[in-house]
C-alpha atoms as an extended CHARMM CRD file, in Angstrom:
* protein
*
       253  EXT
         1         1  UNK       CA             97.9180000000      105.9820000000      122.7160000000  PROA      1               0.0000000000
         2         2  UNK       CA             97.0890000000      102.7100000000      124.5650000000  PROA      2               0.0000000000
         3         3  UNK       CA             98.6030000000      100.9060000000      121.1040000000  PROA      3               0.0000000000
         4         4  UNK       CA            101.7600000000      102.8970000000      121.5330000000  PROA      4               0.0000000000
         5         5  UNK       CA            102.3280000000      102.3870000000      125.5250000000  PROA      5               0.0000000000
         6         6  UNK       CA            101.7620000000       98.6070000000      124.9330000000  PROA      6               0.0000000000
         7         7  UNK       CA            104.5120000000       98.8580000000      122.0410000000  PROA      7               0.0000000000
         8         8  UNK       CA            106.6480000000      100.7300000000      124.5000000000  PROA      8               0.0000000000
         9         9  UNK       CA            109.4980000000      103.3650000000      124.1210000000  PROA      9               0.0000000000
        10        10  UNK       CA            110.2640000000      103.6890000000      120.8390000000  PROA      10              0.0000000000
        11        11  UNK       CA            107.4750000000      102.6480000000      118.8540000000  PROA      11              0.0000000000
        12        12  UNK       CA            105.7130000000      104.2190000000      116.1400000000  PROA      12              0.0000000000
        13        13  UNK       CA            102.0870000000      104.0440000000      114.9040000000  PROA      13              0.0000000000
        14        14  UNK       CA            101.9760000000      103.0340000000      111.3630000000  PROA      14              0.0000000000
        15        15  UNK       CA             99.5950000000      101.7870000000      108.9640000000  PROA      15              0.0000000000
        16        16  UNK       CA             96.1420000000      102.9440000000      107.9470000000  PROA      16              0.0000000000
        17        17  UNK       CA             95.7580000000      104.6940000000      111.2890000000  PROA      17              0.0000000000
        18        18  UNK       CA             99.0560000000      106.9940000000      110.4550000000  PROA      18              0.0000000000
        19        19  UNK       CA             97.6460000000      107.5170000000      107.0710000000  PROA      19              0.0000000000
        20        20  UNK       CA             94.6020000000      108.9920000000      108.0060000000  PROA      20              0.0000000000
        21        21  UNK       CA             96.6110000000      111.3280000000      110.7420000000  PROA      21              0.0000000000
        22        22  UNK       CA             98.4180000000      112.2160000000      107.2610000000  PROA      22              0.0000000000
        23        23  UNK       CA             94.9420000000      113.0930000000      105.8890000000  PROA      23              0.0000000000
        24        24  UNK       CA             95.4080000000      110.3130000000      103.2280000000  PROA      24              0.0000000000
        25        25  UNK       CA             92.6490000000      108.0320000000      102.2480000000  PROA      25              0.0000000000
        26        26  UNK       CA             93.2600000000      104.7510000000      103.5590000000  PROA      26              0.0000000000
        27        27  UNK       CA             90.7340000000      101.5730000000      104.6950000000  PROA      27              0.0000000000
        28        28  UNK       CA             89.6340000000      101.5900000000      107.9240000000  PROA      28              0.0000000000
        29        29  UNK       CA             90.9090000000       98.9570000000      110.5190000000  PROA      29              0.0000000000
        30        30  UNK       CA             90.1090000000       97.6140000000      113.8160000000  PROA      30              0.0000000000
        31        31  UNK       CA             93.8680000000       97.1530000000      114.4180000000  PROA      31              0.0000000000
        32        32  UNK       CA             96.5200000000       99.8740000000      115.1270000000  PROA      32              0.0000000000
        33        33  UNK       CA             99.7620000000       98.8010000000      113.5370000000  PROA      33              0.0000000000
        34        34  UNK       CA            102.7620000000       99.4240000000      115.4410000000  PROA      34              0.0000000000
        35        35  UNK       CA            106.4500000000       99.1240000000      114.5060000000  PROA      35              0.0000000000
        36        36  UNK       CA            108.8980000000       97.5790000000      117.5390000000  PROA      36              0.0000000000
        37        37  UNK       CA            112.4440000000       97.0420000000      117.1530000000  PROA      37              0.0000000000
        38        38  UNK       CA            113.6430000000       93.6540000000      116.2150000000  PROA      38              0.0000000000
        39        39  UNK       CA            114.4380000000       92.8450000000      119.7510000000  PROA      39              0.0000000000
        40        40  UNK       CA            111.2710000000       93.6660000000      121.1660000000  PROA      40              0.0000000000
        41        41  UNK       CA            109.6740000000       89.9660000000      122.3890000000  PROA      41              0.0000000000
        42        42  UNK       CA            105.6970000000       91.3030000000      122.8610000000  PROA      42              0.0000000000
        43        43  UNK       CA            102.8680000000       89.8720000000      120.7180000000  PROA      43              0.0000000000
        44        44  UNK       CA             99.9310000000       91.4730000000      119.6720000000  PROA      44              0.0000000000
        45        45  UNK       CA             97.3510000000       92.1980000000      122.2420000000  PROA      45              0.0000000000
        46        46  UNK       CA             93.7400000000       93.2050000000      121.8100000000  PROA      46              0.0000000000
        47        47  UNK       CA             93.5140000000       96.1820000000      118.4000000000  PROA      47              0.0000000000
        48        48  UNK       CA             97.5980000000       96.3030000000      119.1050000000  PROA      48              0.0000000000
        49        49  UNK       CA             99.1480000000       95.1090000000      116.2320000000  PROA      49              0.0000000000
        50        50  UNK       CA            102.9920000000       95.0680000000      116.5670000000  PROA      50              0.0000000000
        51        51  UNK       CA            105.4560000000       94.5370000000      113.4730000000  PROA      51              0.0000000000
        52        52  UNK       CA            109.6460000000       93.8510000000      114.8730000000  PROA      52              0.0000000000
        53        53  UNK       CA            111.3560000000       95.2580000000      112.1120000000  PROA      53              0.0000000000
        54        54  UNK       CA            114.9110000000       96.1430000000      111.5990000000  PROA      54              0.0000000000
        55        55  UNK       CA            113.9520000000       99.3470000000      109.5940000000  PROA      55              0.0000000000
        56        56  UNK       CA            112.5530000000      101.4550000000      112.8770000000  PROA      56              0.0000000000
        57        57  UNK       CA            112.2050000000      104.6950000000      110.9160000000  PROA      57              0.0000000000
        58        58  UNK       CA            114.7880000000      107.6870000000      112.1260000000  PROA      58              0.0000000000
        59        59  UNK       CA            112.0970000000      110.7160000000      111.5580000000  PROA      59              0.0000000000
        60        60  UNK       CA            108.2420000000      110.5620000000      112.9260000000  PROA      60              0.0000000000
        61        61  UNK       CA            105.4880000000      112.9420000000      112.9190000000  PROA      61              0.0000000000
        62        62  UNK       CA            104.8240000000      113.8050000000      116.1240000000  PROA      62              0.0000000000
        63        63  UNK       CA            101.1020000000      114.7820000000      117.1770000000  PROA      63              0.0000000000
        64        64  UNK       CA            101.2970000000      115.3480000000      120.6080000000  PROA      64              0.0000000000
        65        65  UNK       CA            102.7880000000      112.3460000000      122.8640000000  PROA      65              0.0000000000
        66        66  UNK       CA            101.9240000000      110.0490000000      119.6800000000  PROA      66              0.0000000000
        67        67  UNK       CA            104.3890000000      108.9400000000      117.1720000000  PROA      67              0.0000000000
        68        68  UNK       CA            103.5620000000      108.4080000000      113.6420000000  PROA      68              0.0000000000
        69        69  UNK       CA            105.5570000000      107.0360000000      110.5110000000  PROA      69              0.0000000000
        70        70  UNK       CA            105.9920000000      109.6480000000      107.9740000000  PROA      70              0.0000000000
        71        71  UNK       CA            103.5160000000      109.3900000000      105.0640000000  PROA      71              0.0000000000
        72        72  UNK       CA            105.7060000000      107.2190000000      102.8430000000  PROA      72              0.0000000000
        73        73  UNK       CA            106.3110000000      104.9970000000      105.4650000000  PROA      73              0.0000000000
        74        74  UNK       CA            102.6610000000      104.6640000000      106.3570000000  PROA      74              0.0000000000
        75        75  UNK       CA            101.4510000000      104.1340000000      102.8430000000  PROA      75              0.0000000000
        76        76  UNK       CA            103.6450000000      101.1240000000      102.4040000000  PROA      76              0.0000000000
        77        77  UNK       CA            102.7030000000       99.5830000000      105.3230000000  PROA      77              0.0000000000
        78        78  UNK       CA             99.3180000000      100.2430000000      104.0790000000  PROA      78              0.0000000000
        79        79  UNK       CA             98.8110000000       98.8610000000      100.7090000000  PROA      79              0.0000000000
        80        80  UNK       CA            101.4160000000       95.8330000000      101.7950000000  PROA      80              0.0000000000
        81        81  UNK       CA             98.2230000000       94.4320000000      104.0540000000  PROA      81              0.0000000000
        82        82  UNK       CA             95.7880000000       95.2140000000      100.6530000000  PROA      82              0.0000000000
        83        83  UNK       CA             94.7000000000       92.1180000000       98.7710000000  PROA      83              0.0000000000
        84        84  UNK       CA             93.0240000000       93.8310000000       95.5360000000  PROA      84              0.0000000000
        85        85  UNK       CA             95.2130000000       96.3150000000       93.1980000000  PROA      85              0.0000000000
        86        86  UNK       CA             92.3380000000       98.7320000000       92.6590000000  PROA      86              0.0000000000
        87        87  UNK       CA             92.4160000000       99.0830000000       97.0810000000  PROA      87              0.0000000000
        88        88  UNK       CA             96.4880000000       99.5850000000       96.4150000000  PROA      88              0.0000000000
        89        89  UNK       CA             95.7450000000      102.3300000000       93.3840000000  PROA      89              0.0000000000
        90        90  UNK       CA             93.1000000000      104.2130000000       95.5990000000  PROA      90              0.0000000000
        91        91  UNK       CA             95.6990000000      104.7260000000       98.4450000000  PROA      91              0.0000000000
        92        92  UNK       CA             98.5490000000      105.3690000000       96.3030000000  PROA      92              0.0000000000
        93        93  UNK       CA             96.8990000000      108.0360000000       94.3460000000  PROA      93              0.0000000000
        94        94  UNK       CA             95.4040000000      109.9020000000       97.1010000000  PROA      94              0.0000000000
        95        95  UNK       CA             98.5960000000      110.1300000000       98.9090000000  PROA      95              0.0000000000
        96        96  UNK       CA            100.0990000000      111.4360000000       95.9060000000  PROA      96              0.0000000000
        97        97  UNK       CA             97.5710000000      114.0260000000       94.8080000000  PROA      97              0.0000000000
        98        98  UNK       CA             97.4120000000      115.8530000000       98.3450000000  PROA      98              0.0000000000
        99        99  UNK       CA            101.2240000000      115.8980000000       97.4430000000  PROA      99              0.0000000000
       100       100  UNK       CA            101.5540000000      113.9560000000      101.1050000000  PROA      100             0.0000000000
       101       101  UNK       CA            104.9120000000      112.0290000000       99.3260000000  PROA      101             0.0000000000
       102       102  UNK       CA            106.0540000000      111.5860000000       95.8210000000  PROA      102             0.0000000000
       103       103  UNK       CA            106.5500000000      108.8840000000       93.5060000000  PROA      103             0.0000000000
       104       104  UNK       CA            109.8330000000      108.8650000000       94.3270000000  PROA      104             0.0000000000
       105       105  UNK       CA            109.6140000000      108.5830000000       98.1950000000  PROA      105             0.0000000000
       106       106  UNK       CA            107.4060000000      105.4360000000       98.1900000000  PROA      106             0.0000000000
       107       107  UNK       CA            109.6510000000      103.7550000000       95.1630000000  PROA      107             0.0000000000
       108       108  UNK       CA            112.1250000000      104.3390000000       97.9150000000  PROA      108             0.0000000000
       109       109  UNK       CA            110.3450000000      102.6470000000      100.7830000000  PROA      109             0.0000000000
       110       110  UNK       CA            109.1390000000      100.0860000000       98.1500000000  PROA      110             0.0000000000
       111       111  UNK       CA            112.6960000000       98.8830000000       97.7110000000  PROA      111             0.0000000000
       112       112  UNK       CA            114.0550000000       98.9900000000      101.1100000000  PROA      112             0.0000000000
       113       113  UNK       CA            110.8990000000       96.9560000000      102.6270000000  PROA      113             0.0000000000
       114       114  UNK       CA            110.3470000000       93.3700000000      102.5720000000  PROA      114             0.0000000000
       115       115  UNK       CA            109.2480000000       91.7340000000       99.7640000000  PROA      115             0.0000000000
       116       116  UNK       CA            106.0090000000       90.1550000000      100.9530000000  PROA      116             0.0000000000
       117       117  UNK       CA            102.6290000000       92.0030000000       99.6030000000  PROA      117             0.0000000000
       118       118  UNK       CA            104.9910000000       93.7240000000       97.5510000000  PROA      118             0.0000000000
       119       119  UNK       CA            103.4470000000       93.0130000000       94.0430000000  PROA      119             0.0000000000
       120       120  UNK       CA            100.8860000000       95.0960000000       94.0840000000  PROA      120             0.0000000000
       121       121  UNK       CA            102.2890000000       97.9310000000       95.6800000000  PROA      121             0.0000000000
       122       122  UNK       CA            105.0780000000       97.7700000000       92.6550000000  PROA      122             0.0000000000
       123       123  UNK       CA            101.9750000000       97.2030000000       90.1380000000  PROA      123             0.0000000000
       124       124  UNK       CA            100.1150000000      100.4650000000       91.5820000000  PROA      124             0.0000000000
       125       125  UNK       CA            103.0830000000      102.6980000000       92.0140000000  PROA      125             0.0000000000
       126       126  UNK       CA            103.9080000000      101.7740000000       88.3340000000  PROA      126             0.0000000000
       127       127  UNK       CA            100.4970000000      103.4570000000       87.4350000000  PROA      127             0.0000000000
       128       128  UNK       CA            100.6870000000      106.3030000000       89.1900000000  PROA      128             0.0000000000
       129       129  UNK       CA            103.4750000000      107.2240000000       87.8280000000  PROA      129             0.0000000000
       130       130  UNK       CA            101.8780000000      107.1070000000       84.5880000000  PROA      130             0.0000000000
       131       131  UNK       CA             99.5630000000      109.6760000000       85.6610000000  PROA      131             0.0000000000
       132       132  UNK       CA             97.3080000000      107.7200000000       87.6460000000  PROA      132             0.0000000000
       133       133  UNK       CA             95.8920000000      110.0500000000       90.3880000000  PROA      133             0.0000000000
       134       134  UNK       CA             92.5910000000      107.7490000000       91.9910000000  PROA      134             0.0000000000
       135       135  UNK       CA             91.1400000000      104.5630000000       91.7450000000  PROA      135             0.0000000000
       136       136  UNK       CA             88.8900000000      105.5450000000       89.0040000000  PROA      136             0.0000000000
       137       137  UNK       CA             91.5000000000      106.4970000000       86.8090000000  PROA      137             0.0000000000
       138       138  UNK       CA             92.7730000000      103.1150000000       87.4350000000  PROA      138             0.0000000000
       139       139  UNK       CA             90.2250000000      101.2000000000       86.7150000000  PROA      139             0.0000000000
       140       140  UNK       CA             90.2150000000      103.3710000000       83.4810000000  PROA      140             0.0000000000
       141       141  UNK       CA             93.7600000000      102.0620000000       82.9900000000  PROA      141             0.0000000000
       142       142  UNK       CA             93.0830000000       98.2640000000       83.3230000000  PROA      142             0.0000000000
       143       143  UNK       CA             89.9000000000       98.2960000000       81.0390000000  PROA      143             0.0000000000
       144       144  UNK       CA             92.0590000000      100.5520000000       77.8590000000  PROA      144             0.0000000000
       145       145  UNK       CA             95.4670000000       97.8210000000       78.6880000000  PROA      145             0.0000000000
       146       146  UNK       CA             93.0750000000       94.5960000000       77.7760000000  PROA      146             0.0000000000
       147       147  UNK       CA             90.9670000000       97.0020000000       74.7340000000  PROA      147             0.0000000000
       148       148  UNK       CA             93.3190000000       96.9960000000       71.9770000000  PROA      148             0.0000000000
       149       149  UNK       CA             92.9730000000      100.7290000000       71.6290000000  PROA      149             0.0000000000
       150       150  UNK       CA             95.8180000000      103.1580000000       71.6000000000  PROA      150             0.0000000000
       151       151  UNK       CA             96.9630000000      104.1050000000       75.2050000000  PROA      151             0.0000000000
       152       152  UNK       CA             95.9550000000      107.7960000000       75.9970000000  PROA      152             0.0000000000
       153       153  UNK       CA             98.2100000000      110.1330000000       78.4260000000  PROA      153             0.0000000000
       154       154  UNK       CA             96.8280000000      110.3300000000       82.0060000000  PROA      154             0.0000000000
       155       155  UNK       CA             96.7000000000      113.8960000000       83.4030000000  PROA      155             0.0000000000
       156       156  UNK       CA             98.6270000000      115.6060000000       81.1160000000  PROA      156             0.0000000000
       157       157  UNK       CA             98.9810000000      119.3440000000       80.4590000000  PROA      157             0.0000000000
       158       158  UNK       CA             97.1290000000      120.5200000000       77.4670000000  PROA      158             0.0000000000
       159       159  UNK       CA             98.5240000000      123.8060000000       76.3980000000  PROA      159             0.0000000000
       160       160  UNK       CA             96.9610000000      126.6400000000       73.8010000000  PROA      160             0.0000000000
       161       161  UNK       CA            100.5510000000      127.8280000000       72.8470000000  PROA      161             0.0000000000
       162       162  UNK       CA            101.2640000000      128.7460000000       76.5910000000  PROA      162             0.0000000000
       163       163  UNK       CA             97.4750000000      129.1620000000       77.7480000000  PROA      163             0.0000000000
       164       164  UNK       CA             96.5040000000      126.5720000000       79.9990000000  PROA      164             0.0000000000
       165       165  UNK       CA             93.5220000000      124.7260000000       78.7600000000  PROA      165             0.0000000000
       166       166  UNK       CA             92.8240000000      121.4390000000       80.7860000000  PROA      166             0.0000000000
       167       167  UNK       CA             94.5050000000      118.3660000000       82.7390000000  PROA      167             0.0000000000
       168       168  UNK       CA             92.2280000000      115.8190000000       81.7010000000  PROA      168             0.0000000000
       169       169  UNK       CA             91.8810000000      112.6720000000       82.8710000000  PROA      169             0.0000000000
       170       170  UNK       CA             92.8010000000      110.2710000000       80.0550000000  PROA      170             0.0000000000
       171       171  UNK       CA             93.9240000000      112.5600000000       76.3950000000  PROA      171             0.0000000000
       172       172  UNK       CA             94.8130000000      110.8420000000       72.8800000000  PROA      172             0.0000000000
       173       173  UNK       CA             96.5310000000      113.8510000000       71.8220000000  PROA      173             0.0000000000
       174       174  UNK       CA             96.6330000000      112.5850000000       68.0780000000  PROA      174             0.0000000000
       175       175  UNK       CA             93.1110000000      112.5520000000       68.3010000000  PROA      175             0.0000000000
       176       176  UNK       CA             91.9690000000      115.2980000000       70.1370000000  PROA      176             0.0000000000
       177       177  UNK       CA             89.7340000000      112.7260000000       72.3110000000  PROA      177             0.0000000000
       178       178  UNK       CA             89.6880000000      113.2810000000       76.2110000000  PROA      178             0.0000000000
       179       179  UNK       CA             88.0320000000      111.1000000000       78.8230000000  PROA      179             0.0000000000
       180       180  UNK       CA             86.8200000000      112.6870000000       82.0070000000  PROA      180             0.0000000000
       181       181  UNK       CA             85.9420000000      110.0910000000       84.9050000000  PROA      181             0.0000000000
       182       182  UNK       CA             83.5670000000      112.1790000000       86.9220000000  PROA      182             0.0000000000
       183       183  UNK       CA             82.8320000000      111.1740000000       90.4000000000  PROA      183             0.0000000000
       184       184  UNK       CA             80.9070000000      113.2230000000       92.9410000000  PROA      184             0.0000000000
       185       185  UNK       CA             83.6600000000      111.8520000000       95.4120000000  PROA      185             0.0000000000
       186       186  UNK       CA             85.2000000000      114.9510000000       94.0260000000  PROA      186             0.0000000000
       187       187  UNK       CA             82.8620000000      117.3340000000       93.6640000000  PROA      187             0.0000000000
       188       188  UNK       CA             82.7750000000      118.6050000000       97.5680000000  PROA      188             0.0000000000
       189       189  UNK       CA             80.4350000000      121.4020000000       96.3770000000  PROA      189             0.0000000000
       190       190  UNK       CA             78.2550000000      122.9260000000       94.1700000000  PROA      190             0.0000000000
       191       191  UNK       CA             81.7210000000      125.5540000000       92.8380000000  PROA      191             0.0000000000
       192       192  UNK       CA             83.8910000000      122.2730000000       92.3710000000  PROA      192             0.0000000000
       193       193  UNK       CA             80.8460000000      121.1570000000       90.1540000000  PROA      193             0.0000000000
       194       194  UNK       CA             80.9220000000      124.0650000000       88.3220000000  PROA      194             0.0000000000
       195       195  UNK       CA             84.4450000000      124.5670000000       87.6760000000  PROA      195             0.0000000000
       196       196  UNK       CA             84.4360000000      120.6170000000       86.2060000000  PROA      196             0.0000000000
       197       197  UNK       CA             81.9870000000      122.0890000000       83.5350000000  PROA      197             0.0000000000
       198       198  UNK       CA             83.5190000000      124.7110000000       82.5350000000  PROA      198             0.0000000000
       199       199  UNK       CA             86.8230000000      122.9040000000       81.8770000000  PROA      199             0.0000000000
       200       200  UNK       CA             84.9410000000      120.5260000000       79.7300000000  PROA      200             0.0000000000
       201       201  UNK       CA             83.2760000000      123.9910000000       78.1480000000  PROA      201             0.0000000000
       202       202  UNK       CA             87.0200000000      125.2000000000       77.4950000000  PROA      202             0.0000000000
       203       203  UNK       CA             88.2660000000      121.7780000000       76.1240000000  PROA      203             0.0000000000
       204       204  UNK       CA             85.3390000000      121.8830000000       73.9610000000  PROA      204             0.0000000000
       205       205  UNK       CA             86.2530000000      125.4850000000       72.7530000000  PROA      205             0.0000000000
       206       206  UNK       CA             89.0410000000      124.4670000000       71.5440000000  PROA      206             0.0000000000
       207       207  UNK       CA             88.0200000000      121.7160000000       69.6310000000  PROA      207             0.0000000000
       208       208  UNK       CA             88.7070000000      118.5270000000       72.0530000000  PROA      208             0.0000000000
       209       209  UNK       CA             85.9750000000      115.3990000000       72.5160000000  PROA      209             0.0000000000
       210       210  UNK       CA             85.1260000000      115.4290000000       76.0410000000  PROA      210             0.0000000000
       211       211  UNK       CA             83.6250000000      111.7370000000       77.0630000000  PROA      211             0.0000000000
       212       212  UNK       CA             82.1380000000      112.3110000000       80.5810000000  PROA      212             0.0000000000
       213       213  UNK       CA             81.8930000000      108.4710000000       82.1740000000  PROA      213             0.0000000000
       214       214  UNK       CA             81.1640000000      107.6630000000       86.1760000000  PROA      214             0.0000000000
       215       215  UNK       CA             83.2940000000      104.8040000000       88.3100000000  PROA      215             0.0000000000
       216       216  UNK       CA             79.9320000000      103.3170000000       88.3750000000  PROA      216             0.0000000000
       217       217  UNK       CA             79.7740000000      103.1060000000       84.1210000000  PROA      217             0.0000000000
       218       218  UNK       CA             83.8200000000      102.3630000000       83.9470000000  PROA      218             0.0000000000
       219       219  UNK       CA             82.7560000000       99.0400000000       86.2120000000  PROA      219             0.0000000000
       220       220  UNK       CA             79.6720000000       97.8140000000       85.4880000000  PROA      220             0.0000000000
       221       221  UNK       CA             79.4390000000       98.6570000000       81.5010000000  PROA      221             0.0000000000
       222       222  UNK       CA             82.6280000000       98.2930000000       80.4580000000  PROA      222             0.0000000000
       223       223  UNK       CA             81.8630000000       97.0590000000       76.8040000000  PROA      223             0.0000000000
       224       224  UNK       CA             79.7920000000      100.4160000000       76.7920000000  PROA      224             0.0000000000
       225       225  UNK       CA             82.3170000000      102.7620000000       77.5070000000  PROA      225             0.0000000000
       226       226  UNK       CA             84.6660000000      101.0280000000       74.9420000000  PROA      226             0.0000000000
       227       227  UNK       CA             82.6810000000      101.2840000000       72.0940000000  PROA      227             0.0000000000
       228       228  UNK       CA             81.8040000000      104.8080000000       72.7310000000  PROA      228             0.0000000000
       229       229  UNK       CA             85.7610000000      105.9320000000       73.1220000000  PROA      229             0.0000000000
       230       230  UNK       CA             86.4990000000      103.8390000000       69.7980000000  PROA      230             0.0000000000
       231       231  UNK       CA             83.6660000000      105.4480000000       67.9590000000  PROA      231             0.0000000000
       232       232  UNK       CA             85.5650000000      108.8090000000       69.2060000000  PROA      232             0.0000000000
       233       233  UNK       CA             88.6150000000      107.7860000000       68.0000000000  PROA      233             0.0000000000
       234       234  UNK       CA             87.4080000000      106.1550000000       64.7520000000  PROA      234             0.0000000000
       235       235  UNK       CA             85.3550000000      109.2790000000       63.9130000000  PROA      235             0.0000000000
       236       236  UNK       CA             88.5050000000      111.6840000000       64.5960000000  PROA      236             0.0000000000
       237       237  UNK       CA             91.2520000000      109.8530000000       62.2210000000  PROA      237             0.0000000000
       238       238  UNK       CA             91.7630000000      111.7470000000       59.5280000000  PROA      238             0.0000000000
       239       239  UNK       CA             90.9120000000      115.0680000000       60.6970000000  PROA      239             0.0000000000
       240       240  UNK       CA             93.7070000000      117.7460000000       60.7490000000  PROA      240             0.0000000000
       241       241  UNK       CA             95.2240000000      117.6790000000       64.6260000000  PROA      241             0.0000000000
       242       242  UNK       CA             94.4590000000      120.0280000000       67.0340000000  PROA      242             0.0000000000
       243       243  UNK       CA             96.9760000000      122.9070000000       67.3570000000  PROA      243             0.0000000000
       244       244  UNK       CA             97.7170000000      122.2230000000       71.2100000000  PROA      244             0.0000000000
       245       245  UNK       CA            101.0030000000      121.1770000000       72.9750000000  PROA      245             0.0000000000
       246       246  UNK       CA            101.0940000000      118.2770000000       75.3710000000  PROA      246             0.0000000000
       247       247  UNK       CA            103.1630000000      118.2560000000       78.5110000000  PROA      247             0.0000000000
       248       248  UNK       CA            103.3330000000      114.4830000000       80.2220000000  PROA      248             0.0000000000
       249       249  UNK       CA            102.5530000000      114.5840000000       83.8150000000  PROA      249             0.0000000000
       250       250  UNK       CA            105.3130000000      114.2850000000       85.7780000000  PROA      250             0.0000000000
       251       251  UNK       CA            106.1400000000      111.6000000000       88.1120000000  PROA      251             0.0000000000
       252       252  UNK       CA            106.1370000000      113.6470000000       91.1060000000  PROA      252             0.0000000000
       253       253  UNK       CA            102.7310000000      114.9650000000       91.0580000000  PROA      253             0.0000000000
C-alpha cells in the first residue's frame, strides 16, 4: 500500500509481488515494482520501485484499495528482471500450469514490451510451449538438446484407444520410453504420492519404461541420467510399438 500511495493515482503493483497475489511462483524481492505513467517525474524511494512506461495496463486486479497487473502482465515484468533461464522457466511454467495465463497471453505481452531482458523470456516461453510445465522439466530439456538423443514429447496425452493412461513428463512414443522427473515439491501429501505411483503402475501395465529421476539427479549427474535413458532407448529399438495414441500437449495448457 505504502508502494502504491508513493506511486500515486494510477499506479499499479507489478512484478514478483503481483505474482504471488496471483498465487504464481515467483522470487522473492525486497522491492515492490510499480508501474507510473510516462509523465510521472518520482524516483524510487526506499522498497518503491517505480517503472514510467507508456503501456499503463487498462484492466487490474483489484484486492481491496490495491491495484495489481493482471497475471500476464506481472509475469513479464517478472522474468524481464531474471538473469538465469532456468529462474525464467520456473516462473513461466508455474504460471501456466495453475492456468493463471496462457501461452498465448504472455507471447502477447512478450511482443508489446520492451526489448531489454527479453531473451530469455522468448527462450523460456519457447519451451513451455513445447510442453514444458516447471523448472525441472526444463532442465530435462537443456540436458536431451546438447545429448544427441532423439527429442521426446513433453506432457503429452497417452491414450489406450480412448482410455486415458498417463501425461508423462518426457515420452518417446516410438519407443515406448517415459521419463518422470519426480520432485517432492509436488507431492503436497502422502495421496499426491500415491497417485504418482500408481500412474507409473498404469504406464507400466501397459507396457511403457517408466525412468523415475529427481531435479537433484537431472543436475548434479547428468552423464548418469543419459546413459540410463539411452540404454532405454537402445534396448527398445526393434521391438514391435506400443498400441497407444499420442496427443501433443497443447500450447495453452
Amino acid at each position: 500500500m505504502a508502494a502504491q500511495l508513493y506511486g500515486g493515482p494510477g499506479s499499479v503493483i507489478t512484478g514478483p509481488v503481483a505474482a504471488s497475489c496471483h498465487r504464481i511462483r515467483a522470487p522473492e524481492s525486497d522491492f515492490v515494482d510499480v508501474l507510473v505513467p510516462l509523465a510521472w517525474q518520482r524516483r524510487d524511494a526506499g522498497f518503491a520501485r517505480l517503472h514510467r512506461t507508456g503501456r499503463m495496463p487498462g484492466r487490474v486486479y483489484n484486492f481491496g484499495p490495491i491495484r495489481y497487473a493482471l497475471a500476464p502482465r506481472a509475469v513479464a515484468d517478472t522474468v524481464r528482471g531474471l538473469a538465469m533461464l532456468r529462474d525464467v522457466q520456473a516462473v513461466i511454467a508455474d504460471a501456466v500450469q495453475r492456468r493463471r495465463c496462457d501461452v498465448h497471453e504472455l507471447a502477447a505481452e512478450l511482443n508489446a514490451g520492451p526489448s531489454a531482458g527479453s531473451a530469455l523470456f522468448r527462450a523460456a516461453l519457447s519451451d513451455v510451449a513445447t510442453g514444458i510445465r516447471s523448472a525441472a522439466e526444463g532442465d530435462l530439456l537443456t540436458l536431451l538438446q546438447k545429448s544427441g538423443l532423439p527429442m521426446p514429447l513433453f506432457n503429452a496425452t497417452v491414450l489406450a484407444g480412448n482410455a486415458f493412461v498417463a501425461q508423462p513428463d518426457a515420452w518417446w512414443p516410438e519407443y515406448g520410453v517415459v521419463v518422470e522427473v519426480d520432485s517432492q515439491e509436488w507431492h503436497l501429501s502422502p495421496q499426491d504420492h500415491a497417485r504418482t505411483l500408481e500412474r507409473q503402475r498404469r504406464m507400466g501395465k501397459y507396457g511403457i519404461v517408466v525412468l523415475p529421476f529427481t531435479p537433484k539427479q537431472i543436475r548434479t549427474r547428468p552423464t548418469e541420467v543419459l546413459a540410463t535413458i539411452r540404454d532405454a532407448l537402445d534396448a527398445a529399438r526393434g521391438r514391435p510399438p506400443l498400441n497407444l495414441r499420442t496427443v501433443p500437449a497443447p500450447e495453452a495448457a
